[in-house]
TORKOL-4160 file (C-alpha; in steps of 0.2 Angstrom, whole numbers, padded with zeros to 4 digits, m for minus):
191
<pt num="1" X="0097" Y="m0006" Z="m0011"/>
<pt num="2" X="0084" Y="0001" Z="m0001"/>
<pt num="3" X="0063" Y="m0006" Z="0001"/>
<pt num="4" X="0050" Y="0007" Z="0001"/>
<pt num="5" X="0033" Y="0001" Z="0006"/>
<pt num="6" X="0020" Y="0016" Z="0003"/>
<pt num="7" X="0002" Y="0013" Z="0012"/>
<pt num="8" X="m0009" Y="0027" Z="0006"/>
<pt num="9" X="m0027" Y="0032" Z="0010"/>
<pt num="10" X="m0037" Y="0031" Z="m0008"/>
<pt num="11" X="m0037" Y="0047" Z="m0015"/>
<pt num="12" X="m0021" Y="0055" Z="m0006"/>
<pt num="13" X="m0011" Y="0049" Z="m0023"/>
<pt num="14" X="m0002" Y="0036" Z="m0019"/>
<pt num="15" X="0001" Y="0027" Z="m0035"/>
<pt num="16" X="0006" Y="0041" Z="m0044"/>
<pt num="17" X="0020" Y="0047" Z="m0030"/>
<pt num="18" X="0025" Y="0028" Z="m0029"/>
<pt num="19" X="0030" Y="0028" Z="m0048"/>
<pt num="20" X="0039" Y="0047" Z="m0046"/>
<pt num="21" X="0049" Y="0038" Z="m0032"/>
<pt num="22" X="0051" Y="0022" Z="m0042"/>
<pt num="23" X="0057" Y="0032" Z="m0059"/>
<pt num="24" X="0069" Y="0043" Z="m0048"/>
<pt num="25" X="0077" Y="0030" Z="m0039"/>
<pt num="26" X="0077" Y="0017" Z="m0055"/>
<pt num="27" X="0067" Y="0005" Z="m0045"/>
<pt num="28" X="0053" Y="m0005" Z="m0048"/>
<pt num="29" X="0036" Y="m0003" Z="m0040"/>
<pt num="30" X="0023" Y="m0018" Z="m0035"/>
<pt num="31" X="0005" Y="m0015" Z="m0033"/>
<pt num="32" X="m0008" Y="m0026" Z="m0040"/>
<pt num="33" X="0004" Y="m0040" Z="m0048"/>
<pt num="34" X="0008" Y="m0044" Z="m0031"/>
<pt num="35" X="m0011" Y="m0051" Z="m0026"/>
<pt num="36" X="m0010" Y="m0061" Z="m0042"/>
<pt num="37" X="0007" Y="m0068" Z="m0037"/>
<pt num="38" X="m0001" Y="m0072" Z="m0022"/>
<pt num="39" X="m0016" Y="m0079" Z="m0028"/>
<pt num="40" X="m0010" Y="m0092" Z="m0037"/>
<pt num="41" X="0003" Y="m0099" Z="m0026"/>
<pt num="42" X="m0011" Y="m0099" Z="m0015"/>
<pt num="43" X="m0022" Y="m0109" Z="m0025"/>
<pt num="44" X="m0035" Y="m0096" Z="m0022"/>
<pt num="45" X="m0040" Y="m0083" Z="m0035"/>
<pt num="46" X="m0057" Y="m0078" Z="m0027"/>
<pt num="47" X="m0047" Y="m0073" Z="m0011"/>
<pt num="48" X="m0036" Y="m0061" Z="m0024"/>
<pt num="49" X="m0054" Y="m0055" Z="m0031"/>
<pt num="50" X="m0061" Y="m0050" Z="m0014"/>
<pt num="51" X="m0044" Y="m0043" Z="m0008"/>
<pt num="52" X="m0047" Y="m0030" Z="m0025"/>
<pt num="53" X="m0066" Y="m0028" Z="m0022"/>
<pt num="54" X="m0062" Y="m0014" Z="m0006"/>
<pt num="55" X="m0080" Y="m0011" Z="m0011"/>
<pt num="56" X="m0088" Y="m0028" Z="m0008"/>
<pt num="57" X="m0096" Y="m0026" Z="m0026"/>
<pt num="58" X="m0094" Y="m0046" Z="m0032"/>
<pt num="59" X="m0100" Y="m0054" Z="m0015"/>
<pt num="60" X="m0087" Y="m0066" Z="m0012"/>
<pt num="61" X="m0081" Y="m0075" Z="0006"/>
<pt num="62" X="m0068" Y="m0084" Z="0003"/>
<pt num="63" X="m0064" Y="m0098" Z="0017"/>
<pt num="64" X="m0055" Y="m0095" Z="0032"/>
<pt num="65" X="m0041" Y="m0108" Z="0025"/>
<pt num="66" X="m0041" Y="m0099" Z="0010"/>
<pt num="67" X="m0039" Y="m0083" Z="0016"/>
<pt num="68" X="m0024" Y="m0090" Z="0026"/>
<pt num="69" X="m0016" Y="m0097" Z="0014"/>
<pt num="70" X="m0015" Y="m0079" Z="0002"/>
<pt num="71" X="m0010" Y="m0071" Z="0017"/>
<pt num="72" X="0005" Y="m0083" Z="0020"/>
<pt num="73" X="0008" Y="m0082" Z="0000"/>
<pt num="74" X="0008" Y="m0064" Z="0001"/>
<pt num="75" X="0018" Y="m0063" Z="0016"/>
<pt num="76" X="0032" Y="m0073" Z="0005"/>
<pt num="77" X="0029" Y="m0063" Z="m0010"/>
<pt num="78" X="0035" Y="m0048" Z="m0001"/>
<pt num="79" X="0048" Y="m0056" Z="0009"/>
<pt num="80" X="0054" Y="m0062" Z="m0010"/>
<pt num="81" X="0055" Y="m0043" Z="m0017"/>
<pt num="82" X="0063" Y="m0036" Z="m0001"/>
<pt num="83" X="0077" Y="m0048" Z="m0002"/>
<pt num="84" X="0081" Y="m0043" Z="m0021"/>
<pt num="85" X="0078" Y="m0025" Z="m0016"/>
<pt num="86" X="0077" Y="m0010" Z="m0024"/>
<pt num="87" X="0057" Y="m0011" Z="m0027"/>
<pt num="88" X="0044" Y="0002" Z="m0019"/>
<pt num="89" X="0031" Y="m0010" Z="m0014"/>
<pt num="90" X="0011" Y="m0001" Z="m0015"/>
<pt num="91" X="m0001" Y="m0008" Z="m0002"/>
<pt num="92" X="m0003" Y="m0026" Z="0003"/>
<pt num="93" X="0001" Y="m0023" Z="0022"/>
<pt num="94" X="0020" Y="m0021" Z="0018"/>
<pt num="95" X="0024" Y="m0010" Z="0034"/>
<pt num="96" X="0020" Y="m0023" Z="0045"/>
<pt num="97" X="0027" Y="m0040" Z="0033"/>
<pt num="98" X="0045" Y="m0031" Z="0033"/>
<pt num="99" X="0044" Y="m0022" Z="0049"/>
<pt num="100" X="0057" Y="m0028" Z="0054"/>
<pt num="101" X="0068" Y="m0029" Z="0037"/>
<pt num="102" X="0084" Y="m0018" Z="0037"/>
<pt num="103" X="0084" Y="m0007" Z="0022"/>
<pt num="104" X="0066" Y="m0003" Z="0023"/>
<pt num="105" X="0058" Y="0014" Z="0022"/>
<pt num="106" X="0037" Y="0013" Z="0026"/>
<pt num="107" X="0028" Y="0027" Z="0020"/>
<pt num="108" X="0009" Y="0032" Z="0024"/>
<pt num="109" X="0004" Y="0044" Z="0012"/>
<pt num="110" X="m0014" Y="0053" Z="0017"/>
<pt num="111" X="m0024" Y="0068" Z="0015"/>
<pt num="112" X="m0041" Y="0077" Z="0021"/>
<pt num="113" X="m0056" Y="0067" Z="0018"/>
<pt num="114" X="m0063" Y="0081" Z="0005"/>
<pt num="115" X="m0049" Y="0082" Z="m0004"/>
<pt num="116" X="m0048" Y="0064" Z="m0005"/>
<pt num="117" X="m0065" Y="0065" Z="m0012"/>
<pt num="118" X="m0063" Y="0080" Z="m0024"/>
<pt num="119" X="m0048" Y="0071" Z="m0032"/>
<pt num="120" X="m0059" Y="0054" Z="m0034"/>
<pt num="121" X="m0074" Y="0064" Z="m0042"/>
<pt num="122" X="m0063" Y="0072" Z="m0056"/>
<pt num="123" X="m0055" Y="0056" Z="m0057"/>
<pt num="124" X="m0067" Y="0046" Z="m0060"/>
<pt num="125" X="m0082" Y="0057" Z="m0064"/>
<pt num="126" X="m0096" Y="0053" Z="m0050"/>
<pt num="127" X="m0103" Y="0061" Z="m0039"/>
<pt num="128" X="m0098" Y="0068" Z="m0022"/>
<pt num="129" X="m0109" Y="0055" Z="m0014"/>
<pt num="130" X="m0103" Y="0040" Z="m0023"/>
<pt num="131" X="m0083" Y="0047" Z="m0022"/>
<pt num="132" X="m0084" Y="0049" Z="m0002"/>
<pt num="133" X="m0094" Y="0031" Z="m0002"/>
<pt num="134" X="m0081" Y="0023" Z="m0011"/>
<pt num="135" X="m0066" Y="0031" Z="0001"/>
<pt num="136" X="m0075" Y="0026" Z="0016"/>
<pt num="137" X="m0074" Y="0010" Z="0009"/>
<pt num="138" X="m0059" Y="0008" Z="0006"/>
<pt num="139" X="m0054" Y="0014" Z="0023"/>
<pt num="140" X="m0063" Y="0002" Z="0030"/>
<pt num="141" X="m0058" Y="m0013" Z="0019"/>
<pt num="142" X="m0038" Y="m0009" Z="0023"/>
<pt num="143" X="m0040" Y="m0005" Z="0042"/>
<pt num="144" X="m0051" Y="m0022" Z="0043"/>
<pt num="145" X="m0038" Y="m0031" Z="0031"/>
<pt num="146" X="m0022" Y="m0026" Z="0045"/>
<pt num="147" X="m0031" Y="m0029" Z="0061"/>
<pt num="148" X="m0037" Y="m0047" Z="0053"/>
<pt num="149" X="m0021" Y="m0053" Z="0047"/>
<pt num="150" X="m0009" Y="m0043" Z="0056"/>
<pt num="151" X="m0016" Y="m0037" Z="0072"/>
<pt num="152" X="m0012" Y="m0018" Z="0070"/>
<pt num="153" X="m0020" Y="m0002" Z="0067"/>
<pt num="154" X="m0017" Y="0005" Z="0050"/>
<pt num="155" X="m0018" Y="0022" Z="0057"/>
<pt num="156" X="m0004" Y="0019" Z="0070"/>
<pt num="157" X="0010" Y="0030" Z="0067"/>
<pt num="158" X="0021" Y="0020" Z="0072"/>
<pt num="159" X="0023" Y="0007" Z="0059"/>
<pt num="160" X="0030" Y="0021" Z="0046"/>
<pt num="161" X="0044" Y="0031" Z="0047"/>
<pt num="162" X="0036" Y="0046" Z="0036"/>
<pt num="163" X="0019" Y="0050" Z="0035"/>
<pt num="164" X="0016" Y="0065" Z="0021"/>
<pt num="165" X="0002" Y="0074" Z="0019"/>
<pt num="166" X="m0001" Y="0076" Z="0000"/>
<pt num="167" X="m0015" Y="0089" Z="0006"/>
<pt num="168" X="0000" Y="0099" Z="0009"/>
<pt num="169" X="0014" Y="0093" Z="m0001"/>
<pt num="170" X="0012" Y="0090" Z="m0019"/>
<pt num="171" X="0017" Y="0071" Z="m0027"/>
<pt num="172" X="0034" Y="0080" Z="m0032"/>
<pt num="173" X="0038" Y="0086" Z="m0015"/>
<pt num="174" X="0031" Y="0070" Z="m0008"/>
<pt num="175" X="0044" Y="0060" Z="m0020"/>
<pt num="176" X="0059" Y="0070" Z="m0015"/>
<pt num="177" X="0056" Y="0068" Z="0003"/>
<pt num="178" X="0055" Y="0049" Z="0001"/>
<pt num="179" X="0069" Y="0047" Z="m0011"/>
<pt num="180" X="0081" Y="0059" Z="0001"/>
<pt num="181" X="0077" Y="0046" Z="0017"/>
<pt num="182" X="0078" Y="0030" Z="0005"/>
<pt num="183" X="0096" Y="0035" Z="0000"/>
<pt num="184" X="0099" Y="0038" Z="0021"/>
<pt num="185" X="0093" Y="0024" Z="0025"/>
<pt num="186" X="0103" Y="0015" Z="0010"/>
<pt num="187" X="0118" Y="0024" Z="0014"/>
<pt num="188" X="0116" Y="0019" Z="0032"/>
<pt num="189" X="0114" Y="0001" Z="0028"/>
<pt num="190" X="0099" Y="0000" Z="0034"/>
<pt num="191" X="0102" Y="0003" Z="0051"/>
């Protein structure tokens, strides 16, 4: 009954390696359901816009007490699908909200910048321009959103136990290395 949290870089595939581990392990993976979830119990569906626009494309601010509250919601959320367990949980600062939560496997997925950007460009047909614009954003918006809220570096190491490299291990690979140290972790007992 392990947790998986997966906090990826944009572009270094971390969707599609979170749904290969969830398929292999017959779990279910959270992602953008979980800002809604939060949203609401917040009371605050602009906060659950802006935390989606990594661009800063619809302008929004959302108040201070606003924001606190979606971050509190989101915090429970989490806690919520950790407890039921089996669930690989995509983004939404869950290394640090179940740092401490036995069971738990945190994943940082990442890969060189230009490959990040090649990947976005076929993706999503733009330009090289626009494609390393729109990483760099990203980048910014999820290193910004963890200091804010939870006073750590994205980047720190040592908030995951694996950090792969999908420059260098395909999303296969990537999923097998994650599903061998989930089941160690579950057989463990998440110690």
């Amino acid at each position: 009954m392990a947790i998986i949290t997966i906090s990826r870089q944009m572009g270094s595939l971390g969707f599609e390696v979170g749904n290969l581990v969830a398929n292999c392990l017959g779990y279910r993976v959270v992602w953008r359901e979980l800002i809604n979830e939060a949203a609401q119990r917040a009371g605050a569906p602009e906060v659950a816009l802006a935390v989606i626009d990594e661009l800063g494309l619809l302008g929004l601010n959302p108040t201070a007490k606003n924001s606190a509250a979606y971050v509190h919601a989101v915090d429970a959320v989490v806690t919520e699908l950790a407890t039921q367990g089996n669930v690989v949980l995509i983004g939404r600062a869950g290394q640090r909200i179940l740092a401490d939560f036995p069971g738990t496997l945190h994943v940082r997925l990442i890969a060189p910048l230009d490959l990040r950007v090649q990947r976005l460009m076929e993706r999503q047909h733009i330009s090289n321009e626009a494609a390393r614009s729109q990483i760099e954003a990203s980048d910014q918006h999820r290193r910004q959103y963890l200091k804010r809220h939870y006073h750590v570096n994205w980047d720190d190491p040592s908030l995951y136990d694996l950090v792969i490299n999908t420059g260098r291990i395909s999303s296969q690979a990537a999923c097998e290395l994650i599903c061998m140290a989930a089941r160690a972790i579950d057989t463990q007992g998440g110690e």
